[in-house]
Structures are given as C-alpha cells and as structure tokens.
KEKE-3310 file (N, C-alpha, C; in steps of 0.2 Angstrom, whole numbers, plus 5000, padded with zeros to 4 digits):
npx = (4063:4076:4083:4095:4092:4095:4083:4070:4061:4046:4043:4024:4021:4030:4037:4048:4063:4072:4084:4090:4098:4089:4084:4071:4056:4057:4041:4038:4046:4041:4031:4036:4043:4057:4067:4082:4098:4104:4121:4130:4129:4125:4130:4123:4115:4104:4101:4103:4094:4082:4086:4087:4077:4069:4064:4055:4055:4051:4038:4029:4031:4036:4055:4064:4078:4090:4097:4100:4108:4118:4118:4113:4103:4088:4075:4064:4052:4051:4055:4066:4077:4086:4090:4105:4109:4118:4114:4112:4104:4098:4088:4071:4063:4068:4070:4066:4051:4050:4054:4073:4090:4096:4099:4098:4092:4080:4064:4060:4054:4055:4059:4065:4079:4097:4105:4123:4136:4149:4165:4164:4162:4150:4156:4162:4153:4145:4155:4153:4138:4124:4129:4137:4134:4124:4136:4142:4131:4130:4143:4140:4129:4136:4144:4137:4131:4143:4155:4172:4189:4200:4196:4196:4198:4188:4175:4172:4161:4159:4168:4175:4166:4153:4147:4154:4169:4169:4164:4176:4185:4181:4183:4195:4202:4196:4204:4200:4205:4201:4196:4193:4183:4183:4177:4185:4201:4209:4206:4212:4223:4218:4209:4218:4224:4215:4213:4213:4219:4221:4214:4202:4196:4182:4177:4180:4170:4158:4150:4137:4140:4137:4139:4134:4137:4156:4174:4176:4180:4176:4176:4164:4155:4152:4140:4137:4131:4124:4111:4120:4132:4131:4125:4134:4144:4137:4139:4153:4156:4163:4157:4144:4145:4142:4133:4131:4120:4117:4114:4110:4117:4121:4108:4092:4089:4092:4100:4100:4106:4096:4106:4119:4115:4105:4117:4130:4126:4123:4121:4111:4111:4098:4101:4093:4093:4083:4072:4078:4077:4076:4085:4095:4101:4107:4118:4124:4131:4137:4148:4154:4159:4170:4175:4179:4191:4199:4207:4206:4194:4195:4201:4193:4184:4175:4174:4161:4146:4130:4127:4135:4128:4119:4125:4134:4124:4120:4133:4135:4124:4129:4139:4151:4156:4167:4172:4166:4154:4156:4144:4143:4132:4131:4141)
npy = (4935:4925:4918:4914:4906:4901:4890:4884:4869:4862:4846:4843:4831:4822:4834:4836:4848:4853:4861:4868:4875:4884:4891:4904:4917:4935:4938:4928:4935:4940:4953:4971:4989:4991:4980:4975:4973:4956:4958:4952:4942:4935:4923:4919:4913:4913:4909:4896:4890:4892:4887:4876:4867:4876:4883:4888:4900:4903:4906:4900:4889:4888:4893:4909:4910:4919:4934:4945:4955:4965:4976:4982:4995:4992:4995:5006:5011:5022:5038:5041:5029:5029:5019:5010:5015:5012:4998:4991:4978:4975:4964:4967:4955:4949:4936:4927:4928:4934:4934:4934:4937:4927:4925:4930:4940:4954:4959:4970:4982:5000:5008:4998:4998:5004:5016:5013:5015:5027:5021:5009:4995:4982:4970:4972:4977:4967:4958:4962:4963:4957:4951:4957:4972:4972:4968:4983:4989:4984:4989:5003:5003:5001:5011:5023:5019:5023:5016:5018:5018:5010:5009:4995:4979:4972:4961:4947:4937:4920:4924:4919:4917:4926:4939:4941:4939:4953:4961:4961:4965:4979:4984:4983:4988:5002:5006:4997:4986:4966:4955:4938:4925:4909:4892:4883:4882:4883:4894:4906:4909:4917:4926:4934:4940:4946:4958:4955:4954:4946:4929:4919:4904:4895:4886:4893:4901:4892:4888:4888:4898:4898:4911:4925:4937:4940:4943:4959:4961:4964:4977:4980:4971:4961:4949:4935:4923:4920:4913:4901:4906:4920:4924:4921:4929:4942:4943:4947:4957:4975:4990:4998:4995:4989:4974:4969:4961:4951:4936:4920:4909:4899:4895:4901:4903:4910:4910:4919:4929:4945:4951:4956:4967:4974:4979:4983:4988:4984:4984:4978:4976:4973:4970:4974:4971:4967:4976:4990:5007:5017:5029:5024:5015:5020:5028:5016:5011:5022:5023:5010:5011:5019:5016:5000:4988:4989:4979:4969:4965:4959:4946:4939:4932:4921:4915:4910:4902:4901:4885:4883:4884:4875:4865:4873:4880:4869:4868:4881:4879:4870:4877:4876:4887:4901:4917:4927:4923:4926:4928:4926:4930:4928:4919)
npz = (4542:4548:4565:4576:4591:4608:4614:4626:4628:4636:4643:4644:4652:4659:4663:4662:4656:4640:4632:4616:4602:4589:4574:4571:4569:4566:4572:4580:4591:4609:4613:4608:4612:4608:4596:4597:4591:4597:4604:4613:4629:4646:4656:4672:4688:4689:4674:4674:4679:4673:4659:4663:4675:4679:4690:4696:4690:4676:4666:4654:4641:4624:4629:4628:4635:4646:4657:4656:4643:4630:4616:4596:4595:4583:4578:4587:4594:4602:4609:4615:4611:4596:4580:4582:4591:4606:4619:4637:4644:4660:4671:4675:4677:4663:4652:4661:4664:4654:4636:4633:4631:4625:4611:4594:4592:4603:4608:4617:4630:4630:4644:4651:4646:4644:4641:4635:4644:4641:4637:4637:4631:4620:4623:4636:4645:4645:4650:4663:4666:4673:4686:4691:4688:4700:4710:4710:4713:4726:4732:4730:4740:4753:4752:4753:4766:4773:4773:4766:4761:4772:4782:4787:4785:4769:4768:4754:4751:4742:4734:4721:4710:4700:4703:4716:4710:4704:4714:4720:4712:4710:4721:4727:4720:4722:4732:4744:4758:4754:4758:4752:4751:4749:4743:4736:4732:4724:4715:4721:4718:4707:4715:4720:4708:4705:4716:4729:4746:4755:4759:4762:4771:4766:4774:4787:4792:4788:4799:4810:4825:4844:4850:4849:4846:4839:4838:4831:4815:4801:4790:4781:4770:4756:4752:4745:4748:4758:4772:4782:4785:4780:4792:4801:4800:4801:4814:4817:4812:4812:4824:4820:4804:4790:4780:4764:4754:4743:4736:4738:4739:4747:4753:4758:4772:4788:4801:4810:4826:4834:4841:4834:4827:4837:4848:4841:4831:4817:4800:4789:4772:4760:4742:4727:4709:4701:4699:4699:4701:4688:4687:4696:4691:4680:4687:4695:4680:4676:4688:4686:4673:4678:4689:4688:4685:4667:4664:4673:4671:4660:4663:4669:4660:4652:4639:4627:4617:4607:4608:4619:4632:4638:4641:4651:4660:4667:4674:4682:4690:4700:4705:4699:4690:4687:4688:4674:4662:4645:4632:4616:4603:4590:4587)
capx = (4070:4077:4089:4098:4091:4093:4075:4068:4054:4045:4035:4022:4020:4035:4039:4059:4065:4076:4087:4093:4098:4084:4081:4066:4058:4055:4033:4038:4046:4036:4030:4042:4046:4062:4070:4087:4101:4108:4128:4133:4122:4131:4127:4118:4114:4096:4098:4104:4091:4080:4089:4085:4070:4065:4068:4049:4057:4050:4029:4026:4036:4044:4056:4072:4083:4096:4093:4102:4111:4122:4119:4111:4095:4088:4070:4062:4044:4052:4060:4075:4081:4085:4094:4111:4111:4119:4110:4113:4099:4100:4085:4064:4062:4068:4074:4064:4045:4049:4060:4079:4096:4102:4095:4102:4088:4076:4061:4058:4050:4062:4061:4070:4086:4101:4113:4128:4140:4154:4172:4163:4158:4145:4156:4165:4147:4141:4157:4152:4133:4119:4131:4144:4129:4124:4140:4142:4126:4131:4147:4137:4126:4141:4147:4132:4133:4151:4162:4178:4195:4204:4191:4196:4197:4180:4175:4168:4158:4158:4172:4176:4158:4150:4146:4162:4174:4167:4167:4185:4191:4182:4185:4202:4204:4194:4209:4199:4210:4200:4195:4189:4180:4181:4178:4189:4208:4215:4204:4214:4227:4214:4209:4223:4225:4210:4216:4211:4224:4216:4209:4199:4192:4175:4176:4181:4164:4152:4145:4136:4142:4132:4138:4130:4145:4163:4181:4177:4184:4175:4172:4162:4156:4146:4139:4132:4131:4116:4113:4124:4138:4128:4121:4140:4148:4132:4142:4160:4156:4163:4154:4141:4147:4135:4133:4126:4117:4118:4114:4108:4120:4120:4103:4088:4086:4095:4100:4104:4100:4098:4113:4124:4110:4104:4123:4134:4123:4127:4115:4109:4106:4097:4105:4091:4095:4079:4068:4081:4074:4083:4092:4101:4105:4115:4124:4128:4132:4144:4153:4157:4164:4176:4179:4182:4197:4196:4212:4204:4189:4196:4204:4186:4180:4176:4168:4156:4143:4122:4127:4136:4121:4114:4131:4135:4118:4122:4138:4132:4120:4133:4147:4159:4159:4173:4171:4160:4154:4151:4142:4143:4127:4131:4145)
capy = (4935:4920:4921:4909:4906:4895:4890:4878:4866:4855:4838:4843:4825:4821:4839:4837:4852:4852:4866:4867:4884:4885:4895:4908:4922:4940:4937:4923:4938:4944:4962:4977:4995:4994:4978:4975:4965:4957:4956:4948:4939:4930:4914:4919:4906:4912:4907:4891:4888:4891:4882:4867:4863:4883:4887:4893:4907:4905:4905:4896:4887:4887:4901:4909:4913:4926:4939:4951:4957:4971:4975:4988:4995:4991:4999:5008:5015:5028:5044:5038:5026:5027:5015:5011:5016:5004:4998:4987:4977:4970:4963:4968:4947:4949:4931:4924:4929:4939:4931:4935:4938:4919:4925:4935:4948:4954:4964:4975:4988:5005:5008:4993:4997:5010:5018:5011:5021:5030:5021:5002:4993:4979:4963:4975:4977:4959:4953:4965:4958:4956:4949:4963:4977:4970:4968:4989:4991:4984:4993:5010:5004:4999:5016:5025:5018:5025:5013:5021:5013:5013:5008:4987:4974:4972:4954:4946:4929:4918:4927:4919:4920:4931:4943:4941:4943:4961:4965:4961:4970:4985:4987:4984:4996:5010:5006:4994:4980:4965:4946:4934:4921:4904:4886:4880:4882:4881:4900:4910:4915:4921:4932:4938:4944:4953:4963:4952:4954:4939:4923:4915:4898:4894:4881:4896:4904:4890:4884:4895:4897:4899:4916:4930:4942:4938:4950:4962:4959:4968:4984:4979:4965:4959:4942:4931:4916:4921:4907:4899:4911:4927:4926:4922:4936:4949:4943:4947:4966:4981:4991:5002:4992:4986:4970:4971:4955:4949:4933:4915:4901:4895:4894:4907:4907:4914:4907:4924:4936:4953:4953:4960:4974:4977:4978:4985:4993:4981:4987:4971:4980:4971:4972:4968:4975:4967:4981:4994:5012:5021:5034:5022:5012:5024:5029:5011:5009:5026:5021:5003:5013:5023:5010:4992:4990:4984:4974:4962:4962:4952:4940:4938:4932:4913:4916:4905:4904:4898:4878:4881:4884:4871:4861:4880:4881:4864:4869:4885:4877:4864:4881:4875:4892:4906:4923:4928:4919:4929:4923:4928:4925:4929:4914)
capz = (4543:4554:4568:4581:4599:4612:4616:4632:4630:4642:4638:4649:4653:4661:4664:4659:4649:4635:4627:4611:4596:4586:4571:4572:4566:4570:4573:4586:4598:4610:4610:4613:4610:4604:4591:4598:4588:4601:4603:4618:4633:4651:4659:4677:4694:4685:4667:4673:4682:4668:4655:4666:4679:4680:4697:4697:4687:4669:4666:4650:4636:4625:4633:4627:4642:4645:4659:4652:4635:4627:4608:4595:4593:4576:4579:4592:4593:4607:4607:4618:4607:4588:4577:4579:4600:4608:4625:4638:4648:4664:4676:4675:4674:4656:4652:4666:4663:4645:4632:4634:4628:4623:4603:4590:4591:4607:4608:4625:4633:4632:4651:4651:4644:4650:4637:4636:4644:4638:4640:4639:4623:4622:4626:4642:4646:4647:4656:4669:4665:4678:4692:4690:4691:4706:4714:4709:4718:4732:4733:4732:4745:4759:4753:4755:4773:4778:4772:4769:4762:4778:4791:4789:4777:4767:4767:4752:4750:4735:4730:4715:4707:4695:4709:4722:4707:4699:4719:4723:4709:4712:4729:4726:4713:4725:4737:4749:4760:4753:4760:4746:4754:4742:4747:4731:4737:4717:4716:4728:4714:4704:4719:4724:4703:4707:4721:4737:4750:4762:4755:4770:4767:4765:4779:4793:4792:4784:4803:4815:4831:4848:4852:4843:4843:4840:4837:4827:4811:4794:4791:4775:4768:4751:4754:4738:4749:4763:4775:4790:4783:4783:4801:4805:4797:4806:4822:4816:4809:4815:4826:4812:4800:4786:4774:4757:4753:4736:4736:4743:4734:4754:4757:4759:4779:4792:4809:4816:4833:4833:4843:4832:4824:4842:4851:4838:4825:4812:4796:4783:4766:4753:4733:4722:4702:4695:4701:4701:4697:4682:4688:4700:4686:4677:4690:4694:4675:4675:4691:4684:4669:4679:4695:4690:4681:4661:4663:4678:4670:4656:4668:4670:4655:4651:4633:4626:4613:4611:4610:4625:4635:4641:4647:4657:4665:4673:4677:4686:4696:4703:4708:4694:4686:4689:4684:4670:4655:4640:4625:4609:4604:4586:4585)
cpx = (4071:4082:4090:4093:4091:4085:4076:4062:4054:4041:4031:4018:4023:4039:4044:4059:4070:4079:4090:4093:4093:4085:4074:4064:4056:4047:4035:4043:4041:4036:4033:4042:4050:4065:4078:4091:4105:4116:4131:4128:4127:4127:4127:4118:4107:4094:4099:4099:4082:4080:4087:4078:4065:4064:4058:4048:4051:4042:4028:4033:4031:4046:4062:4076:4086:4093:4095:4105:4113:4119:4116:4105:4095:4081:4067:4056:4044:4058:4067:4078:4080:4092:4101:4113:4114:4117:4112:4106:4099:4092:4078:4062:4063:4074:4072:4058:4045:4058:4067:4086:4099:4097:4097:4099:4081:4073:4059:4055:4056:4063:4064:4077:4090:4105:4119:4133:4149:4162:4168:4159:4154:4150:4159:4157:4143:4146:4155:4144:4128:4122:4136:4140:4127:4130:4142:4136:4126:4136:4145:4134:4130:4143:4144:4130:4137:4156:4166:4186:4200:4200:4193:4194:4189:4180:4169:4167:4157:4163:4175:4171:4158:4153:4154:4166:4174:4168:4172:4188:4190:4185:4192:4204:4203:4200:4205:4204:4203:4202:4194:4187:4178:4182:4182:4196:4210:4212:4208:4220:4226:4211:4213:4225:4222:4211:4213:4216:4225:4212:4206:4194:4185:4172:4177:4174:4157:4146:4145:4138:4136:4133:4138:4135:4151:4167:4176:4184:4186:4173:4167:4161:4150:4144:4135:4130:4123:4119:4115:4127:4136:4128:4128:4145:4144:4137:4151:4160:4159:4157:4152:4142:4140:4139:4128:4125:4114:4113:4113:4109:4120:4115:4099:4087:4092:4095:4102:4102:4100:4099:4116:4119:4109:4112:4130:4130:4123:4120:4116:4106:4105:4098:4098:4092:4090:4075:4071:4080:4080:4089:4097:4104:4111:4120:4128:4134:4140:4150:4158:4162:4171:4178:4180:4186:4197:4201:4210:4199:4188:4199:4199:4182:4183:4173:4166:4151:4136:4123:4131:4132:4122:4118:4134:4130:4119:4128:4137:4128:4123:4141:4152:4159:4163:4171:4167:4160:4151:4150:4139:4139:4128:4138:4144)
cpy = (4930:4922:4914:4912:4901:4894:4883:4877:4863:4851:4841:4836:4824:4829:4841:4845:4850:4858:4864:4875:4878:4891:4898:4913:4928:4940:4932:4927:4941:4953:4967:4982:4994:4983:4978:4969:4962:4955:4950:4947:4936:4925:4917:4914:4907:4909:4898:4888:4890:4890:4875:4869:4871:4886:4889:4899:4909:4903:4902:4898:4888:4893:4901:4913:4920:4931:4945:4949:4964:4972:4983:4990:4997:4994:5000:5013:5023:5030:5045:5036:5028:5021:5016:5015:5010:5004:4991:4984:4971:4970:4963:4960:4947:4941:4925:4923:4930:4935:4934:4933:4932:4918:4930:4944:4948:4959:4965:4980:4993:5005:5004:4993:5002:5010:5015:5015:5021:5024:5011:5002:4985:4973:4965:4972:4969:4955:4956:4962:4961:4956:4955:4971:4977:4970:4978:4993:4990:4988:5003:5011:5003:5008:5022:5026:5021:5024:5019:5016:5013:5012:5000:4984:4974:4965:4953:4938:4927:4921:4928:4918:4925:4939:4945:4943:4951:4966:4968:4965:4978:4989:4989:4990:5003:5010:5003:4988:4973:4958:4943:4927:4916:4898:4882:4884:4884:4890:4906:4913:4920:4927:4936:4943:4950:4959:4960:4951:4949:4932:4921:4909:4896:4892:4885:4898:4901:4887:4892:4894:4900:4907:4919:4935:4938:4944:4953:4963:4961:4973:4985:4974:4963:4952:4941:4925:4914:4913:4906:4904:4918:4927:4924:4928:4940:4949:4947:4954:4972:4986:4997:5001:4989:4979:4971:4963:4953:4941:4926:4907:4896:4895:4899:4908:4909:4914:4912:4925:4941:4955:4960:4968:4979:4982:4982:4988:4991:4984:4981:4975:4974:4975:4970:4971:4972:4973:4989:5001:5016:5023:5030:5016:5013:5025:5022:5009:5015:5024:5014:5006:5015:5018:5004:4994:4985:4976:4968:4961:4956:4945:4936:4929:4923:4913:4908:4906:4898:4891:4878:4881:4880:4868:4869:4880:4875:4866:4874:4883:4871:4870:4879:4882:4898:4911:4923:4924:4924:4926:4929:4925:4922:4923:4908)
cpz = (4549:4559:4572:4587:4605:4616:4619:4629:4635:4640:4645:4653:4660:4667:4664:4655:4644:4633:4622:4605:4591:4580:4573:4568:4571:4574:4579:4592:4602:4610:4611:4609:4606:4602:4595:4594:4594:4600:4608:4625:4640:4653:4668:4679:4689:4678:4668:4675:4675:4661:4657:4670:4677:4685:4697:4692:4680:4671:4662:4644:4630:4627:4630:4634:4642:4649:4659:4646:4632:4619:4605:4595:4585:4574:4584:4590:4600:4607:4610:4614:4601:4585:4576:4587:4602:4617:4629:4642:4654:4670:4673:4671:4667:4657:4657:4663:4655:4642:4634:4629:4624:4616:4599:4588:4598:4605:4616:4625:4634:4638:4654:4651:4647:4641:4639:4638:4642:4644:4640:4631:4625:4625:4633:4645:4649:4649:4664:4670:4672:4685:4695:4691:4697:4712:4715:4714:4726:4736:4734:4740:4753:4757:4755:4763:4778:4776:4767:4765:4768:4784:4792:4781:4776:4766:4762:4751:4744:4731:4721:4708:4705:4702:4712:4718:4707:4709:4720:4720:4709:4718:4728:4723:4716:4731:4745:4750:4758:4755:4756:4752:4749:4746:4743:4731:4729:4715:4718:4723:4709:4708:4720:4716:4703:4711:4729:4740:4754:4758:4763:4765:4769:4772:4787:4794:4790:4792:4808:4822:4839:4850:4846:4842:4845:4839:4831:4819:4804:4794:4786:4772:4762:4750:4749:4741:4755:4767:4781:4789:4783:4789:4803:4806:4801:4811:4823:4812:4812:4817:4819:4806:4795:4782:4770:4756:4747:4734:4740:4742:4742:4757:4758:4767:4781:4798:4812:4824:4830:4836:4839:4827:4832:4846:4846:4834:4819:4808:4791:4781:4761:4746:4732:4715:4697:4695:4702:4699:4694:4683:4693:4697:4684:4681:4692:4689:4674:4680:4690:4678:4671:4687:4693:4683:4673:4660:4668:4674:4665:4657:4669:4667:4655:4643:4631:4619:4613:4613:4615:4632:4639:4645:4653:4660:4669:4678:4683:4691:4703:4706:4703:4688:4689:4686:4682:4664:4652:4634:4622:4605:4596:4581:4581)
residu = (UNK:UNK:UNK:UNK:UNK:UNK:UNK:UNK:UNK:UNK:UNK:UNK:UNK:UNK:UNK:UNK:UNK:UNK:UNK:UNK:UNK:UNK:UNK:UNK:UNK:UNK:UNK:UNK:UNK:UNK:UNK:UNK:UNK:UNK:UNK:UNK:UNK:UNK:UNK:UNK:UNK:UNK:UNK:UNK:UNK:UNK:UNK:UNK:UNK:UNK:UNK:UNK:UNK:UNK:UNK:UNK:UNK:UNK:UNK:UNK:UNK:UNK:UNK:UNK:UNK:UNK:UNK:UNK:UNK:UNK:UNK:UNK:UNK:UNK:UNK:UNK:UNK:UNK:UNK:UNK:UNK:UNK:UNK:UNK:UNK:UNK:UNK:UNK:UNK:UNK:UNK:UNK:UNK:UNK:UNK:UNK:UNK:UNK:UNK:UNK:UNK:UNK:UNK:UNK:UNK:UNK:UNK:UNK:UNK:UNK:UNK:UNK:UNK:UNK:UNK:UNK:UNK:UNK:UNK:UNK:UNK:UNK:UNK:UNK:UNK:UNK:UNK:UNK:UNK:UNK:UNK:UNK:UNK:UNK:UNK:UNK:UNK:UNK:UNK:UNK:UNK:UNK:UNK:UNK:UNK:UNK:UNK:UNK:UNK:UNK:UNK:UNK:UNK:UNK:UNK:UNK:UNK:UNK:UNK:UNK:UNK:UNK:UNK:UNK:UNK:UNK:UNK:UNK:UNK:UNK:UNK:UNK:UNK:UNK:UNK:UNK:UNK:UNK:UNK:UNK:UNK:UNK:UNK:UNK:UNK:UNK:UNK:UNK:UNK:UNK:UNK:UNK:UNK:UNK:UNK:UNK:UNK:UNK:UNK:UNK:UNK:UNK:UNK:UNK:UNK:UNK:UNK:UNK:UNK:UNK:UNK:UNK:UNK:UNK:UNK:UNK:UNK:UNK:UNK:UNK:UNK:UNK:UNK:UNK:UNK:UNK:UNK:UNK:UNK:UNK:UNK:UNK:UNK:UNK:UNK:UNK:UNK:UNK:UNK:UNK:UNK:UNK:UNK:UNK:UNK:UNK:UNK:UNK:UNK:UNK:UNK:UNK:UNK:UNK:UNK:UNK:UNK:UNK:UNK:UNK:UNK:UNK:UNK:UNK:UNK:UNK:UNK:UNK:UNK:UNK:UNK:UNK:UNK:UNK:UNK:UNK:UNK:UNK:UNK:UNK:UNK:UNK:UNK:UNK:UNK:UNK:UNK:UNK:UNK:UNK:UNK:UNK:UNK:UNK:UNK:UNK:UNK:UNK:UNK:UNK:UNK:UNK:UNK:UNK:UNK:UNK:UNK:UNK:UNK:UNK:UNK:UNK:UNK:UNK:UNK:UNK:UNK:UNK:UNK:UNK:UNK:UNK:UNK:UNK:UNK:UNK:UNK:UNK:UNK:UNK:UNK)
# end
C-alpha cells in the first residue's frame, strides 16, 4: 500500500536538503507498536528547522518531519490501543530523530501516544498541537506556583506565535489580566481577540538594562522568547512571582543576575513537552479540553496541507507565522 509524505533528502556533497510529498510504502516506516493513520499534523519552529538545514535535529536521511500528529489507530501490537482509538502524539523526538506526522500513516512506540480526550477531535487537537501543549504546561506550572487570577497582569512573550497565542487564550478564558508581548503592530488585534487586555511592544523589553530590579509589574509570565527579554522581564516580576520558559526564538543565553531570584524570590521554571511523563500529559490534555476556548482556537487556525510544507518551514523560521498551521495531511 502507498501513501503521501513529505520527505527531506540531503546531497551529502553539498549538504543542501530538499523537500518534496513523495509516495511510499508501509516497509519503509520505521518500527512501531502501534500503525496510525494519520489525520492531521502542525508546522513547529522545529519541523522548520528540519524541513530545511536540520537544526542538528534530524540523524540521517531521508527523514519525514512532523513532530507531532492527531489521527486513528489502524494496528497496535499493545493492549492500550486497539483499532479505531483515536490518539494524539506530541514530543519523544518523534519527527526529529523517528519519522513523523507530515505522512498519511506513522508507526510509533504506544508509550508515545495519549488518548484523545473527550470533548476535542483530531483537527481541535492539532490546532492545539505541540506548541499549545506546551503552552498548557506552562500555565500548570505558573499555577502550581501561586499564580492566582487577581494577583496582576500575566505577561506573555511572542504572543502571537504557536505557543503565545494558545497561552493568551487560556489565561484569558481562566480570568487572568493578560499582556501579549508582539514586535509586529498589525498582530495586536488578534491579541486582543484572544483575550489580551495589554499589547506591549516588542521594542519596550528587547534591551537589557543595567539595573537588575525594576517596578514590579507581572505576577506571571510565559516567555517563548528567552534571551535579552527574559533576563529583563526576571527584573520586572512580582515579588514570588515565577516565569515559565518555553522558549528561545531570542536567542539561548541569558544576561541575567540573580538579583531578582536572590531579592524578590522570582522562580524560572523550565516547560519541556518532549520528555514529559504520561500522567502529566493527560492532565495537560484534559485541562486543554475544558480551559482554552474552541471558539478562539479556530481564530487560530492557518490550515495547510503536505505541499505546503516546505514554503511554511521557511516562513517559521523567519517569525512570519501567526497562530497555528494545521495540515491536513490527507489533502
């Protein structure tokens, strides 16, 4: 049996890749418990990145991308899954290291996968995606912390991104005062759809400044951007106040002190959702059912399908995508 999938080579000369949808068949996936057909797939800072050069990400070609995917299960060799479950899968380098969602059928490892939870169907699910799981994880862990609606605006970075969006709209929805933090001006009405009360522009928080504390300002904040903008925001926290830290579209260091840790109490929580153990899956997965709202989520949605690939994976890499892309891989 053949199927669609976007598949990367590389001339190992040169070392360029290329992407293009390929036909295939089932013997050319690699090994896995369980057979999924896939339904729907999103476009990630990571699948762009291996769609193009590889970030380091992928190990050996050809590779199909996707690091996550919604769909059915078609056979499974474990007693979790039987045919006709519907499953979602987000993270365990799947789409990186192990083939991935941008193909009309995936094999995986069961421990991989999560039941689809009640009240979400596969393409809800994959506008919510990798970045939208993560952002649900960060919001656990801010609230796992203290946070509180009622304690001060929650400041979000990269606001209009994968990530930022699925924040803003939760928070909003759980009755937090919400900041969006975007460096593209023509975004801000989109924020403010989502439930962000505050736009702050990019340009107020992207330089660090000499003093290590400033006014107190957030009572909460989910940063996708790392960076100058992180260690400037550490300074600008509420006292006990935490950051959940998602992300590092602003660079991987960090010109901080530990000022605002030492002095204020400020707590930096690392998100990560590729290594994320099961049970805090689910619950991520249940809470995303009943807290973010389905009607923003489709405000979200940029859809797409496998020949859009390769021009989105550019686009991502350059900040020019909004929201969520979901791809339909079966288009």
């Amino acid at each position: 049996m053949m199927f669609n999938a976007l598949v990367v080579t590389r001339d190992e000369e040169s070392r360029k890749t290329s992407a293009s949808v390929e036909q295939i068949s089932l013997d050319k996936l690699p090994e896995g418990e369980v057979t999924v057909a896939v339904e729907y797939s999103t476009m990630n800072y990571k699948d762009g990145l291996c769609i193009g050069p590889g970030g380091g990400l992928v190990r050996k070609y050809p590779h199909v991308p996707g690091i996550d995917f919604a769909g059915t299960v078609e056979t499974s060799l474990d007693d979790r899954y039987k045919p006709g479950d519907k499953v979602v899968l987000t993270g365990w380098r799947v789409g990186e290291a192990h083939w991935g969602g941008y193909s009309q059928k995936a094999n995986v490892k069961a421990d991989w996968l999560v039941p689809l939870p009640e009240g979400l169907d596969t393409r809800q699910a994959m506008a919510v995606g990798t970045a939208g799981f993560t952002a649900m994880l960060a919001v656990m862990a801010l609230e796992d912390h203290g946070l509180q609606p009622g304690h001060g605006p929650v400041l979000v970075t990269g606001a209009a991104g994968g990530v930022g969006s699925v924040a803003t709209a939760i928070l909003a929805n759980l009755g937090y005062e919400v900041a969006g933090v975007t460096g593209r001006p023509e975004t801000a009405e989109y924020l403010t759809s989502l439930g962000a009360t505050q736009i702050v522009a990019r340009d107020e928080l992207n330089e660090t400044v000499k003093r290590p504390l400033e006014a107190e300002n957030w009572a909460g904040c989910v940063d996708a951007v790392g960076g100058a903008m992180l260690a400037r925001v550490l300074g600008q926290m509420k006292y006990g106040a935490s950051v959940a830290a998602v992300g590092l579209a602003g660079g991987a260091g960090l010109p901080a002190t530990v000022i605002p840790f030492l002095l204020r109490g400020v707590n930096l929580l690392g998100i990560d959702s590729v290594m994320q153990p099961y049970q805090n899956r689910l619950r991520a997965w249940q809470r995303i059912a009943s807290d973010l709202p389905m009607d923003k989520l489709e405000t979200m949605i940029q859809p797409a399908k496998l020949s859009d690939l390769p021009q989105l994976g550019a686009d991502i890499l350059k900040g020019q995508i909004k929201g969520r892309v979901v791809v339909d891989v079966n288009a």
